[in-house]
N, CA, C and O atoms as a printed pandas DataFrame, in Angstrom:
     atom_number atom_name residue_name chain_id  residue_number  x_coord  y_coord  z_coord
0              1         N          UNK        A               1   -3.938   41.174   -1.244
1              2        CA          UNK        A               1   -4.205   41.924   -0.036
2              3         C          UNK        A               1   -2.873   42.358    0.576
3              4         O          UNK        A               1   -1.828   41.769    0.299
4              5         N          UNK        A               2   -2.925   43.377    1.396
5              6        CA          UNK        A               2   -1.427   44.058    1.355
6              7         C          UNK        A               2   -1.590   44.275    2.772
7              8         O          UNK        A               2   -2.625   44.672    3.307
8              9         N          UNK        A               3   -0.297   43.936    3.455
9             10        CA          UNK        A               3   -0.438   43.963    5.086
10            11         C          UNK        A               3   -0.513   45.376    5.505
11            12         O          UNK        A               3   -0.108   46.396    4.947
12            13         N          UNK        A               4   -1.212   45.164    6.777
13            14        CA          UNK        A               4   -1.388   46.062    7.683
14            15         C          UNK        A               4   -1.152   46.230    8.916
15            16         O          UNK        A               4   -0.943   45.253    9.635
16            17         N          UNK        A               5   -1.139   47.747    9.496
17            18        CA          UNK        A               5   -0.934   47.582   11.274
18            19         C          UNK        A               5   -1.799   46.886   11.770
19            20         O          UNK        A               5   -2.810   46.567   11.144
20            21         N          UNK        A               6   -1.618   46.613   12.688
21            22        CA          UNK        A               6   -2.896   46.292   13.829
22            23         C          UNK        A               6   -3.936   46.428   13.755
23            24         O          UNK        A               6   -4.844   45.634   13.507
24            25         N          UNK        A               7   -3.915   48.005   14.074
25            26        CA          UNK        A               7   -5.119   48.760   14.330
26            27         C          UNK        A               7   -5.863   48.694   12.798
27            28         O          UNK        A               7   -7.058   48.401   12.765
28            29         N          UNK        A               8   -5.141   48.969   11.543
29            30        CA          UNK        A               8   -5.773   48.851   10.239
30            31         C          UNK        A               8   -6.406   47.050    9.999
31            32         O          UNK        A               8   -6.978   46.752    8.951
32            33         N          UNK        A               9   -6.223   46.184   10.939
33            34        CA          UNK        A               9   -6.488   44.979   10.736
34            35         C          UNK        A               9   -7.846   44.793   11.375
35            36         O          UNK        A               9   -8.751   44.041   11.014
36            37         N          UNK        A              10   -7.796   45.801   12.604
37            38        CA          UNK        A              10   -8.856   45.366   13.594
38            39         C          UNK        A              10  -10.160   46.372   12.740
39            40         O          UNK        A              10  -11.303   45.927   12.842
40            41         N          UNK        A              11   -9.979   47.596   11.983
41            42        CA          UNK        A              11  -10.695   48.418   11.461
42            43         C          UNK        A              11  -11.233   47.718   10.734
43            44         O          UNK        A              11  -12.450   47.570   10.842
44            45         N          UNK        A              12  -10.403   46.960    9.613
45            46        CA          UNK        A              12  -10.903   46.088    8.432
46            47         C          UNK        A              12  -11.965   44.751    8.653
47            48         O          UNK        A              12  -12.880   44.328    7.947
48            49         N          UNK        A              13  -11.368   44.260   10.055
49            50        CA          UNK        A              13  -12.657   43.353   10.644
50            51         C          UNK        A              13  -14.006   43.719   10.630
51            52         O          UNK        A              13  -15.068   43.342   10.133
52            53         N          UNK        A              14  -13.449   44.828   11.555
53            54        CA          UNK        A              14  -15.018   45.545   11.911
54            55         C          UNK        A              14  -16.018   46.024   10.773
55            56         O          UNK        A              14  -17.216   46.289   10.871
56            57         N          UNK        A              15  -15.389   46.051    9.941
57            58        CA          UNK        A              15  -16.067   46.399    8.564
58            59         C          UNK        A              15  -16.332   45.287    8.031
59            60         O          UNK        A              15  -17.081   45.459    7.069
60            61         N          UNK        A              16  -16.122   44.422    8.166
61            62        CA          UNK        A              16  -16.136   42.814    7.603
62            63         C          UNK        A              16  -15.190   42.540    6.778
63            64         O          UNK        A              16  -15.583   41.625    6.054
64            65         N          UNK        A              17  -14.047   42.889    6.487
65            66        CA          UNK        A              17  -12.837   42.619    5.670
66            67         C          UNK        A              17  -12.198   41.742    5.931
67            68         O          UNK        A              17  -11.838   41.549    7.092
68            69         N          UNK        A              18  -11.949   41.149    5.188
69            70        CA          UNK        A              18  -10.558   40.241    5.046
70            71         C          UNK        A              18   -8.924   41.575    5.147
71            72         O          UNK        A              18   -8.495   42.467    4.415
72            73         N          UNK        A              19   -8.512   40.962    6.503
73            74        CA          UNK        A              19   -7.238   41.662    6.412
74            75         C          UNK        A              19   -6.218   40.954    7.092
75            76         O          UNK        A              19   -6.600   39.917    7.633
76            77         N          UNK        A              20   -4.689   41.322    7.238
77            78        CA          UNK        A              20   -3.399   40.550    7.811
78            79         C          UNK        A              20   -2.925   41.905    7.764
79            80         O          UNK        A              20   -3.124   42.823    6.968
80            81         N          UNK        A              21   -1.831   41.737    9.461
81            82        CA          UNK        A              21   -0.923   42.238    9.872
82            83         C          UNK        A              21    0.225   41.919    9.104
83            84         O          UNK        A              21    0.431   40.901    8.443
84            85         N          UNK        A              22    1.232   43.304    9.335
85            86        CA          UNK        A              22    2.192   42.949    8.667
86            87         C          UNK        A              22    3.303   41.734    9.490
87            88         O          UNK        A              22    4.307   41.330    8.904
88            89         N          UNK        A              23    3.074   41.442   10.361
89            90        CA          UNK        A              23    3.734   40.647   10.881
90            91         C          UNK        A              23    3.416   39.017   10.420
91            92         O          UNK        A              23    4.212   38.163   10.030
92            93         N          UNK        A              24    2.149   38.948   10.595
93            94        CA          UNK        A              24    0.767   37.572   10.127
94            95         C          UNK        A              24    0.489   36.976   11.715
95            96         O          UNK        A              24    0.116   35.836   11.990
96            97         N          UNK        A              25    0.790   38.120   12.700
97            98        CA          UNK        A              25    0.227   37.322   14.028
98            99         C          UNK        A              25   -1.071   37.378   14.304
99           100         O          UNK        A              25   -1.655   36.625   15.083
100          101         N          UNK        A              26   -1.834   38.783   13.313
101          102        CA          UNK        A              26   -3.024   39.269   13.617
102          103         C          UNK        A              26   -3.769   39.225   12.070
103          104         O          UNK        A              26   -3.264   39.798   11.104
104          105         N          UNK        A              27   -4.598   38.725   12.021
105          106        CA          UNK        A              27   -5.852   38.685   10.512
106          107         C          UNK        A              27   -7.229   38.310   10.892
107          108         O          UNK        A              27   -7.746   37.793   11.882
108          109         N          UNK        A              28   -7.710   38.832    9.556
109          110        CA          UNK        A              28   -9.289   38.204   10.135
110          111         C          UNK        A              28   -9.722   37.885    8.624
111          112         O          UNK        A              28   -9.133   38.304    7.627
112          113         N          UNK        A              29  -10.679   37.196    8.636
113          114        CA          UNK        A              29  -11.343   36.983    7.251
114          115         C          UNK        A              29  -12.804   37.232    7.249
115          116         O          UNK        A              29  -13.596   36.477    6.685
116          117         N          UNK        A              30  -13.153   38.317    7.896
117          118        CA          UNK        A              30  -13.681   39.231    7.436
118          119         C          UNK        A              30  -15.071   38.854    8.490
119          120         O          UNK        A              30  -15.913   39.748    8.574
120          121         N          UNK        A              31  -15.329   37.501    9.321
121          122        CA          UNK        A              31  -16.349   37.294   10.295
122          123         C          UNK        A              31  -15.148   36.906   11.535
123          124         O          UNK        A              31  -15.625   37.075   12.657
124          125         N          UNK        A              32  -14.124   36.566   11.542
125          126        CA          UNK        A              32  -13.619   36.193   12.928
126          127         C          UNK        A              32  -12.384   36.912   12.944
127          128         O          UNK        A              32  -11.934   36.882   11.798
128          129         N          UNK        A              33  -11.623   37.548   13.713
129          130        CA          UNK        A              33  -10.547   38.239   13.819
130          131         C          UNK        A              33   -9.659   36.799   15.366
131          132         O          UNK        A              33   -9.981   36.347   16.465
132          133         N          UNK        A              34   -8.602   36.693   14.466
133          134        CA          UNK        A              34   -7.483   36.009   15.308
134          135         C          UNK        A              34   -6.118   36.409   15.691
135          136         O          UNK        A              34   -5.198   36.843   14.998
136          137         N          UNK        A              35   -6.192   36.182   16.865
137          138        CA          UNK        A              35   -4.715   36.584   17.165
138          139         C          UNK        A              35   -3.838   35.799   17.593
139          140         O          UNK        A              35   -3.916   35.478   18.779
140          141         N          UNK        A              36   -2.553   35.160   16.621
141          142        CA          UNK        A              36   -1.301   34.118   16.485
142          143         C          UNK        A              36   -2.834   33.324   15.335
143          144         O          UNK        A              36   -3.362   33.597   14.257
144          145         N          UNK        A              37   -3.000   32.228   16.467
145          146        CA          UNK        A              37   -4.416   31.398   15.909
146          147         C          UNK        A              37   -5.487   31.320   16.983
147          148         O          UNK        A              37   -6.423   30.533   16.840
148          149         N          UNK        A              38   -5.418   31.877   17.746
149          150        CA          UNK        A              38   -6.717   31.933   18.998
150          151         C          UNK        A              38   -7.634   33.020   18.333
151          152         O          UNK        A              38   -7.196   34.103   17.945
152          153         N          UNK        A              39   -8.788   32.680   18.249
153          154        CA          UNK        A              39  -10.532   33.493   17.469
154          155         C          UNK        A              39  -10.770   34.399   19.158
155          156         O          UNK        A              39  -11.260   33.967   20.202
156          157         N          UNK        A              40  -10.234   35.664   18.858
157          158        CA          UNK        A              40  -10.720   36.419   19.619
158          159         C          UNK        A              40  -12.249   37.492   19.390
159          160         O          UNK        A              40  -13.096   37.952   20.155
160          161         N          UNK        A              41  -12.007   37.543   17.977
161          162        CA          UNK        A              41  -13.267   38.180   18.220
162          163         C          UNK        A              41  -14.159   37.892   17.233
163          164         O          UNK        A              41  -13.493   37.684   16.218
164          165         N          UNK        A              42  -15.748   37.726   16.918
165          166        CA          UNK        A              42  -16.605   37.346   15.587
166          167         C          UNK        A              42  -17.633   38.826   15.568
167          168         O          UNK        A              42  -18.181   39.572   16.380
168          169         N          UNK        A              43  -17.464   38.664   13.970
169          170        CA          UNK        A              43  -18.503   39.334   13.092
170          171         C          UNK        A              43  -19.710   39.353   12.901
171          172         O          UNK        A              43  -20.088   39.212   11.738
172          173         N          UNK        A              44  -20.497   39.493   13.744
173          174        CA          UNK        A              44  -21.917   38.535   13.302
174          175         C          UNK        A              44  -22.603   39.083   12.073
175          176         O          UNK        A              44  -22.414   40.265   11.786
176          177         N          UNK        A              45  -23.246   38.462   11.456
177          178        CA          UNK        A              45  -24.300   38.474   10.104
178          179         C          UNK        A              45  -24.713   39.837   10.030
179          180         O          UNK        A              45  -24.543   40.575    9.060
180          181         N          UNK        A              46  -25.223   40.109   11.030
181          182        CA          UNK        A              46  -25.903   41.295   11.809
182          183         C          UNK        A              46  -24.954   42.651   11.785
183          184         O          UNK        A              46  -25.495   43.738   11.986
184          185         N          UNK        A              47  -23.235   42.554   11.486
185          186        CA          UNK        A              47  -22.456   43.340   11.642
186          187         C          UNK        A              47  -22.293   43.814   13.315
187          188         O          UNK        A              47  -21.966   44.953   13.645
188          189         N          UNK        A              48  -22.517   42.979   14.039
189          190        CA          UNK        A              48  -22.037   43.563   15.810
190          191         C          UNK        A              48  -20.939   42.645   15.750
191          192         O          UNK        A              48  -20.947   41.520   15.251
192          193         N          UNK        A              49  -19.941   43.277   16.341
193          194        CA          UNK        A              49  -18.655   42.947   16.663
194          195         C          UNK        A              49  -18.534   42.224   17.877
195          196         O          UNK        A              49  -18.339   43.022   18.794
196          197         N          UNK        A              50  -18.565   41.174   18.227
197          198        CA          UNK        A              50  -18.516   40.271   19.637
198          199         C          UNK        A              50  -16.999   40.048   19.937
199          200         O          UNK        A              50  -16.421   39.547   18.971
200          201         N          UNK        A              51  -16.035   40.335   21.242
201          202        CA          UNK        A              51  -15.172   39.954   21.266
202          203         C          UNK        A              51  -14.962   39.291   22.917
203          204         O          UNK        A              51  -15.401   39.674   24.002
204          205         N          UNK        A              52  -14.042   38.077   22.507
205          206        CA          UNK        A              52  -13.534   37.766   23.693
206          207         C          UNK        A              52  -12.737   38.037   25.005
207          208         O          UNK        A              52  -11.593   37.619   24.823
208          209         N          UNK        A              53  -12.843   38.446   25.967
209          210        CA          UNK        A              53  -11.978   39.104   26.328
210          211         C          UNK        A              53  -10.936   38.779   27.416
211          212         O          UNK        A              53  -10.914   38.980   28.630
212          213         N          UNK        A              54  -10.016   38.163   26.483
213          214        CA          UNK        A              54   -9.000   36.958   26.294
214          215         C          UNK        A              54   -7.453   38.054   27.293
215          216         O          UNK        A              54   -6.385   38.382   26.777
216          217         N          UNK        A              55   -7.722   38.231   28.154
217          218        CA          UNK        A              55   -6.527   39.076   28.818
218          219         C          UNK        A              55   -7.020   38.595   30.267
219          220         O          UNK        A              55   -8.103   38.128   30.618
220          221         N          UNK        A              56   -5.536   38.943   31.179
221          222        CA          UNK        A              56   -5.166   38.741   32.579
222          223         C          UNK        A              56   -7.036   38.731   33.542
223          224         O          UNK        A              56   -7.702   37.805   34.005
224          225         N          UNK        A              57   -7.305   40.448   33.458
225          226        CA          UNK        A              57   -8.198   40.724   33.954
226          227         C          UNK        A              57   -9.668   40.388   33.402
227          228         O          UNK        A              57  -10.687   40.855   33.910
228          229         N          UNK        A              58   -9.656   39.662   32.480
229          230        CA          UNK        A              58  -11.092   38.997   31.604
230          231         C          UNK        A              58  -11.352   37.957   31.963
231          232         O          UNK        A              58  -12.514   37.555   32.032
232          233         N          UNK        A              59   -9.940   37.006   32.399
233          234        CA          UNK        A              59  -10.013   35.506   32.924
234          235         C          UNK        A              59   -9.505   34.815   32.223
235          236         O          UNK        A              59   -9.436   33.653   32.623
236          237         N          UNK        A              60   -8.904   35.115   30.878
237          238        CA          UNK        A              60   -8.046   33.817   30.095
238          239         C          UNK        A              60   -6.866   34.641   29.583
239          240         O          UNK        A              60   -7.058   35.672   28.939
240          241         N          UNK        A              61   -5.820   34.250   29.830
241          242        CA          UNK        A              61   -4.146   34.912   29.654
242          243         C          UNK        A              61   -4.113   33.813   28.558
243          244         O          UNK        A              61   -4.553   32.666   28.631
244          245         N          UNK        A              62   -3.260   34.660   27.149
245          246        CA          UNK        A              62   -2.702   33.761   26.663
246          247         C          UNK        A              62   -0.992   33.971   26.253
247          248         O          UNK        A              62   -0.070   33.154   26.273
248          249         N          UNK        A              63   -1.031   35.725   25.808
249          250        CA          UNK        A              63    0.046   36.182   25.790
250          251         C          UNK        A              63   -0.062   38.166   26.106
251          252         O          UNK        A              63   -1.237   38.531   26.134
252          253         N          UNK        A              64    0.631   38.946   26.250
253          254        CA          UNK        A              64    0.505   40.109   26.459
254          255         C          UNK        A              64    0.194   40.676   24.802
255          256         O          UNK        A              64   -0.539   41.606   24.466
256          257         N          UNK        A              65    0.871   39.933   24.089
257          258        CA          UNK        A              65    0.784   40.681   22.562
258          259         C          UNK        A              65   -1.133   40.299   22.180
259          260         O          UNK        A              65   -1.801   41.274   21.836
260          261         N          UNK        A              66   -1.750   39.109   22.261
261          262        CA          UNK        A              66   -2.729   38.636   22.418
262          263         C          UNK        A              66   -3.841   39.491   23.144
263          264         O          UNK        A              66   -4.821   39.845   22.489
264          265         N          UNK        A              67   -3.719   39.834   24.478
265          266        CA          UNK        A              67   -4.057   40.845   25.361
266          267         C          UNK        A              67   -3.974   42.479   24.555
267          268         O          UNK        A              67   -4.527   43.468   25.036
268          269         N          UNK        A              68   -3.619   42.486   23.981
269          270        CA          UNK        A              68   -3.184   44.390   23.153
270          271         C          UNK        A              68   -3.763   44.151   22.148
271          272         O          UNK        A              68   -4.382   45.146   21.772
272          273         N          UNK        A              69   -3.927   42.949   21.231
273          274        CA          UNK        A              69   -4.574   42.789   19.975
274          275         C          UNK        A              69   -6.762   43.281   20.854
275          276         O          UNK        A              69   -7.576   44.203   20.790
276          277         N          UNK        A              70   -6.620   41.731   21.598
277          278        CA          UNK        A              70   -7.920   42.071   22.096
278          279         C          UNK        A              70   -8.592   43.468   22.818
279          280         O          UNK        A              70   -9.757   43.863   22.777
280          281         N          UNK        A              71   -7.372   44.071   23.509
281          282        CA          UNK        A              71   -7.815   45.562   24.184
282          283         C          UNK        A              71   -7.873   46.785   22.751
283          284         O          UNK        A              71   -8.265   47.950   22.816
284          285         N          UNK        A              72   -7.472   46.222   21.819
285          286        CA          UNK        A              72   -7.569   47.115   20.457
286          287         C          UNK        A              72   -8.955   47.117   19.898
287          288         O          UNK        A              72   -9.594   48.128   19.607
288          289         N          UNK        A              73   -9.377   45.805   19.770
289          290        CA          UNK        A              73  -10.491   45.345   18.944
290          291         C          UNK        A              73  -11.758   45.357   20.168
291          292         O          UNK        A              73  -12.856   44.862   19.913
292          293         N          UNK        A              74  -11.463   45.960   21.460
293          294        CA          UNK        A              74  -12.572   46.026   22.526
294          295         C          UNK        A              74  -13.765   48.015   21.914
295          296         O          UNK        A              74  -14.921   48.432   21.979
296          297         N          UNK        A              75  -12.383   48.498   21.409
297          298        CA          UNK        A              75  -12.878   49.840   20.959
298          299         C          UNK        A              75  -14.062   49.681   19.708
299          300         O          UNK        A              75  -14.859   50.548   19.350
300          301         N          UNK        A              76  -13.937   48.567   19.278
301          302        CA          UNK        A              76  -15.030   48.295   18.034
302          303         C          UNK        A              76  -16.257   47.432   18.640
303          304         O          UNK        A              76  -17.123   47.094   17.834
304          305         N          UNK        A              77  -16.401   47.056   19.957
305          306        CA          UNK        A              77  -17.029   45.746   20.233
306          307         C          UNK        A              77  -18.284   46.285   20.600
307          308         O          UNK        A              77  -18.341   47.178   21.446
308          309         N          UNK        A              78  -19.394   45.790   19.999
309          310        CA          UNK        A              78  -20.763   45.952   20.763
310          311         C          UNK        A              78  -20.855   45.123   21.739
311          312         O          UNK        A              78  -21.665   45.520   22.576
312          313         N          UNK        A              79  -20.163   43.714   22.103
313          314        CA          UNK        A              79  -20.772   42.933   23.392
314          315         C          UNK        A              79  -19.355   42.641   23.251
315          316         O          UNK        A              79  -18.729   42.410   22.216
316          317         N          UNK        A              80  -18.871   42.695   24.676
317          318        CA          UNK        A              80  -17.571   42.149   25.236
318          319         C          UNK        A              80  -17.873   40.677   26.138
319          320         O          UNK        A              80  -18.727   40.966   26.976
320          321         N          UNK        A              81  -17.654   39.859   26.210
321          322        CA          UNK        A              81  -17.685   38.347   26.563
322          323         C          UNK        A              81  -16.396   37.768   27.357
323          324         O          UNK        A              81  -15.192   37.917   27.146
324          325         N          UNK        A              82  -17.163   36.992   28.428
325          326        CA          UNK        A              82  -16.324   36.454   29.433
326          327         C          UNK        A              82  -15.677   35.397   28.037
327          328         O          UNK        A              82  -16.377   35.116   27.065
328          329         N          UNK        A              83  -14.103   34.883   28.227
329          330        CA          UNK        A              83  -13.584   33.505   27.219
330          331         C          UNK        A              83  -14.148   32.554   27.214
331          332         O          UNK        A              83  -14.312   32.059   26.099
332          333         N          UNK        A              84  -14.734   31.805   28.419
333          334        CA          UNK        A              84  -15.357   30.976   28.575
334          335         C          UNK        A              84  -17.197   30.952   27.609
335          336         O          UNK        A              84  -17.667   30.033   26.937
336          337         N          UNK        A              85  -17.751   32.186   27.895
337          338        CA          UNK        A              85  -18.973   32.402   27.235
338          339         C          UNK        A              85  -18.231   32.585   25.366
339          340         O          UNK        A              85  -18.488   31.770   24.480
340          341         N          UNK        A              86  -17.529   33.548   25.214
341          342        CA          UNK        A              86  -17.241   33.382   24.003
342          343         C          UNK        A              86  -17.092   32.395   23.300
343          344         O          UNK        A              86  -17.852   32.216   22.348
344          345         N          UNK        A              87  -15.933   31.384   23.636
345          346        CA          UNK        A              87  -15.893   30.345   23.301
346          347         C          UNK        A              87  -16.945   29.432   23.110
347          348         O          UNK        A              87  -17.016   28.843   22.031
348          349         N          UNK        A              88  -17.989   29.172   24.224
349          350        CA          UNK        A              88  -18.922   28.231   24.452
350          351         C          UNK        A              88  -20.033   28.535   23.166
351          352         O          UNK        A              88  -20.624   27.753   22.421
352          353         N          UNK        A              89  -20.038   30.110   23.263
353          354        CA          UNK        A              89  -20.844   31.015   21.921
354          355         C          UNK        A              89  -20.728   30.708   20.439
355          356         O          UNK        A              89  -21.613   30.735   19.583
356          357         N          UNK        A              90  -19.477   30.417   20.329
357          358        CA          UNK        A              90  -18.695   30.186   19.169
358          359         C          UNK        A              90  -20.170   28.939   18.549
359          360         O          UNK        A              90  -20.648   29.290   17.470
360          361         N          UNK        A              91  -20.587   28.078   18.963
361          362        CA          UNK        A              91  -21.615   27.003   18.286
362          363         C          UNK        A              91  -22.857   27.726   17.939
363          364         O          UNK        A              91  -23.731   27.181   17.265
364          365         N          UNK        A              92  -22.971   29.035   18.413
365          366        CA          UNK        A              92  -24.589   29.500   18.105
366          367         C          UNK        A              92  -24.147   30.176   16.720
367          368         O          UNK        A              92  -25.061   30.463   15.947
368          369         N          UNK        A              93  -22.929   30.434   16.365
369          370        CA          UNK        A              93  -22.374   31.192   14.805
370          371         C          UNK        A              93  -22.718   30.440   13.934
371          372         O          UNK        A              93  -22.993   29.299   14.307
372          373         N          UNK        A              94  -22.822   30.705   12.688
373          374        CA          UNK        A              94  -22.919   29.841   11.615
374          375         C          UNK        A              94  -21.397   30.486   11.086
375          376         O          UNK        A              94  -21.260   31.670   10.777
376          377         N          UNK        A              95  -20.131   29.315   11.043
377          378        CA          UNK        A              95  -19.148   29.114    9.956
378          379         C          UNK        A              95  -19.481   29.290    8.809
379          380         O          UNK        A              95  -20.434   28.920    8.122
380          381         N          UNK        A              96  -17.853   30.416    8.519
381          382        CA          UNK        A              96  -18.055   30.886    7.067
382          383         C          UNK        A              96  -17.823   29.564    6.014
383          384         O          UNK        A              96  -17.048   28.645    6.280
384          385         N          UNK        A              97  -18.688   29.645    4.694
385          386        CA          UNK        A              97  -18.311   28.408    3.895
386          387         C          UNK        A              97  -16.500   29.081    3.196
387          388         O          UNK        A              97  -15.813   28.363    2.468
């Protein structure tokens, strides 16, 4: 697999891909997209894009680069989620084997 921008990382999610930034701050494996290692956004079965929305004005700061990954991957999102609900959400997923 051959790195990518950002934006080609967050595309490849949304499609269900396995992809990595060229940096490796941003990847997904193809149901959860992470940014550093915080699960900002999931894939569901269903193909809807759920993301957390892990910035200043969402309610959970973690970093500004973090915040730009998630305001990227908000353009693909069918349901945008308070961090707290996301997170808490995270148990109704079934983990990839």
């Amino acid at each position: 697999m051959r790195n990518l921008r950002n934006r080609q990382v967050i595309e490849q999610f949304a499609a269900g891909n396995e992809a990595n930034s060229w940096t490796g701050n941003l990847w997904s494996d193809g149901t959860w997209l992470r940014s550093y290692n915080q699960k900002i956004a999931h894939r569901t079965s269903g193909g809807l894009v759920v993301v957390g929305d892990f910035t200043s004005p969402g309610g959970r700061f973690f970093s500004v680069t973090t915040s730009g990954h998630v305001n990227s991957a908000k353009i693909h999102a069918n349901e945008i989620m308070h961090p707290t609900v996301f997170l808490d959400s995270e148990k109704l997923w079934p983990t990839q084997s």
